[in-house]
C-alpha positions as CSV (number, residue, x, y, z in Angstrom):
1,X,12.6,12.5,-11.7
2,X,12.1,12.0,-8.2
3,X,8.3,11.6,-7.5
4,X,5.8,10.9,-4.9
5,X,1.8,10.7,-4.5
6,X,0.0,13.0,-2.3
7,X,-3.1,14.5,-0.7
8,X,-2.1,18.4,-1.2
9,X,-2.7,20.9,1.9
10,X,-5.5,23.6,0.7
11,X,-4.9,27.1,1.2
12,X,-6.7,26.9,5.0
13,X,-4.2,24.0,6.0
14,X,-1.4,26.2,4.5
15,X,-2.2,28.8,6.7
16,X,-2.8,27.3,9.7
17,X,1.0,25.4,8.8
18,X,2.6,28.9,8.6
19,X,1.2,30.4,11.4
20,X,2.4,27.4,13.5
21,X,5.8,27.6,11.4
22,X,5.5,31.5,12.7
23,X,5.4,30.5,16.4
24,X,8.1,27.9,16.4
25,X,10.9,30.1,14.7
26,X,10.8,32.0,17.9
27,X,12.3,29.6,19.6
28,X,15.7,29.2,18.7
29,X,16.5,26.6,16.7
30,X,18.3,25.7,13.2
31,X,15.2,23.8,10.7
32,X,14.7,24.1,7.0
33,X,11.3,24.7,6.7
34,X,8.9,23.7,4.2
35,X,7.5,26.6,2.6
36,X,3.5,26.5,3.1
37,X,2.6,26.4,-0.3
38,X,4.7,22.5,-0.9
39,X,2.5,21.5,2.1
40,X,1.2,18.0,1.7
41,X,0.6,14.4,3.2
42,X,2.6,12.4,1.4
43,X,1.0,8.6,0.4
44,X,3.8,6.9,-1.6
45,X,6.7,7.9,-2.5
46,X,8.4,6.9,-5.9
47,X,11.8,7.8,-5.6
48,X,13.7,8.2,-8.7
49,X,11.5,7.5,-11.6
50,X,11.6,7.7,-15.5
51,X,9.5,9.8,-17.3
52,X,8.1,6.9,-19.2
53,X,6.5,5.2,-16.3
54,X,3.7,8.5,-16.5
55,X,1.1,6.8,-18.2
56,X,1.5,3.5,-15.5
57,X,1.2,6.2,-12.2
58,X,-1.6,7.7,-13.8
59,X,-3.5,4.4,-14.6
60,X,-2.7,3.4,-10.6
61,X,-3.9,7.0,-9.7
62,X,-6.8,7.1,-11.6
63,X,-7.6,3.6,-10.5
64,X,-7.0,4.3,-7.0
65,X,-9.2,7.2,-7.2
66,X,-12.0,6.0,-8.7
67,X,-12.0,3.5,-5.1
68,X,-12.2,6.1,-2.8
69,X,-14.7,8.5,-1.6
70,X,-13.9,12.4,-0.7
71,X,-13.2,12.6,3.1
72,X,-12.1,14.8,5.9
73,X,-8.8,15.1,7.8
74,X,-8.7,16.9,10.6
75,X,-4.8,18.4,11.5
76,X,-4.3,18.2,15.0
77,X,-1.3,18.7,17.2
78,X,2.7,18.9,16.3
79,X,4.4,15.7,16.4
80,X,8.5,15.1,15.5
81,X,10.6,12.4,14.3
82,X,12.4,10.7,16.2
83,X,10.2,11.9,19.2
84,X,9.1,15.8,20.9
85,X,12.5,15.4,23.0
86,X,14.2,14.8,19.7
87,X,13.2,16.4,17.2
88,X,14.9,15.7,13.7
89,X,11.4,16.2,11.5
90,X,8.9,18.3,13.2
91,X,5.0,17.4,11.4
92,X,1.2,18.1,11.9
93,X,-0.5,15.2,12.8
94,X,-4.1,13.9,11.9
95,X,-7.2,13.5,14.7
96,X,-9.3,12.2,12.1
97,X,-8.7,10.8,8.7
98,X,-6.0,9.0,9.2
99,X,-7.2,5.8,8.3
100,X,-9.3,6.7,4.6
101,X,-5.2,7.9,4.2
102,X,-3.8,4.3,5.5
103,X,-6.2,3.0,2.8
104,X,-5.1,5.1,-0.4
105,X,-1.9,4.4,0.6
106,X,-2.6,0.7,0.1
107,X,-4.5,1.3,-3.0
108,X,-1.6,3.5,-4.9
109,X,0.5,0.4,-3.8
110,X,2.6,1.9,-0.8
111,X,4.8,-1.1,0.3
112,X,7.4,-0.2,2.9
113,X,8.8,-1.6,6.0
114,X,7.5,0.9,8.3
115,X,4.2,1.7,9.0
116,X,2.5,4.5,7.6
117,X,2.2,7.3,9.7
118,X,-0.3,10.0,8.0
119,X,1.5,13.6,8.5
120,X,2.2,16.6,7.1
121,X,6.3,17.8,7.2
122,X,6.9,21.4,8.5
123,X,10.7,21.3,8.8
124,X,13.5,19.1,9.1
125,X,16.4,19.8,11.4
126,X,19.9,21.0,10.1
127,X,22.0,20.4,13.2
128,X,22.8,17.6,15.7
129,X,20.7,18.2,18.5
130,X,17.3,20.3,19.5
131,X,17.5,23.4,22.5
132,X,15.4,23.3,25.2
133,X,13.3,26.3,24.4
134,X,12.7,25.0,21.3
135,X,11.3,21.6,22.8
136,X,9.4,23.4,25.0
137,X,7.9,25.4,22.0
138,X,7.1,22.2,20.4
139,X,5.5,21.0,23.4
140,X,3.5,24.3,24.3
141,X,2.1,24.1,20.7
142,X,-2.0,23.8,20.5
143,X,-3.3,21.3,18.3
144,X,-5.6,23.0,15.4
145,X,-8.6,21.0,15.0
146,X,-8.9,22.1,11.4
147,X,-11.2,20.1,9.6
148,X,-10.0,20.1,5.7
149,X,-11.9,18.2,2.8
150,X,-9.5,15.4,0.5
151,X,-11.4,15.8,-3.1
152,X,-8.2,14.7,-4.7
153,X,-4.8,13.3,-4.9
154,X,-1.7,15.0,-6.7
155,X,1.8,12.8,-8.6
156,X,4.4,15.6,-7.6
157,X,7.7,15.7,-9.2
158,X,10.5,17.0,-6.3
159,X,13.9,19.1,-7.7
160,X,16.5,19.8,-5.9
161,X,17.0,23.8,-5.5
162,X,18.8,26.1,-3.5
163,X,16.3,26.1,-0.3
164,X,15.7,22.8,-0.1
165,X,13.4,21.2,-2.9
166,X,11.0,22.3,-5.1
167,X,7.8,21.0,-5.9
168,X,5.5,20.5,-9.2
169,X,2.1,18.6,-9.9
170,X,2.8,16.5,-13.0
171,X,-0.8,15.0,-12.8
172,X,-4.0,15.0,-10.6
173,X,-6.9,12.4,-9.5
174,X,-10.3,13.3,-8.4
175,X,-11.7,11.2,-5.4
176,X,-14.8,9.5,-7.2
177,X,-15.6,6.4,-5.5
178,X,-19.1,6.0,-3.3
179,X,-19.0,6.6,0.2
């Protein structure tokens, strides 16, 4: 199974990720979009992973958890990888709440290379190169301001499928630490 650990998008945050999914498919432009129900900000990923290691993500999950306090993100503006004039991932960024993320991150044992950048994926490019219009749609795009609660953090398993991935919660932590 491929797996990774995340904060899960409520139904306001999945909303406000359509409607700005809406707005940018005007533009034209070829992106696999994530359907706004998978929404999520991802905090370690996996990767391939057997079924027997369960019990040992729970435990860290749990642990992890039990360390951290419910908190707020607030989704701001649209951001890309590689950058807004090249955009191969195009993401919702944080305002606020970036760094109680940075933290659980830490705590489930995220150890990469890179640093982590708190964000939530809207689509991913399927050609070479980005058209002006849809740059300038990227660009033009208002940051939300939505304030959103974390109460909890989700182990999803990720299968391929015929749109892209799909996605299922194998197990689920409450945030119960003291603030």
């Amino acid at each position: 199974m491929r797996l990774f650990i995340a904060a899960a998008a409520d139904v306001e945050a999945q909303d406000a990720a359509a409607a700005v999914i809406m707005r940018l498919r005007r533009a034209p432009e070829a992106y696999r979009w994530v359907d706004p129900r998978d929404m999520h900000v991802t905090l370690r990923f996996l990767g391939e992973t057997t079924e027997d290691k369960l019990p040992e993500i729970s435990t860290l999950m749990c642990r992890a958890s039990s360390q951290t306090a419910p908190f707020e993100l607030v989704y701001g503006g649209v951001g890309a990888f590689d950058s807004l004039d090249d955009p191969r991932v195009v993401w919702l960024g944080l305002e606020k709440g970036a760094a109680p993320m940075e933290r659980l991150a830490g705590l489930l044992g995220r150890e990469e290379p890179r640093p982590y950048a708190a964000h939530m994926t809207l689509g991913r490019r399927r050609g070479d190169a980005s058209a002006p219009e849809f740059i300038a749609a990227l660009k033009a795009e208002p940051a939300l301001g939505l304030r959103r609660p974390v109460t909890k953090i989700s182990l999803y398993a990720s299968r391929p499928a015929p749109f892209g991935h799909a996605y299922e919660v194998l197990l689920e932590a409450d945030l119960t630490g003291a603030a």
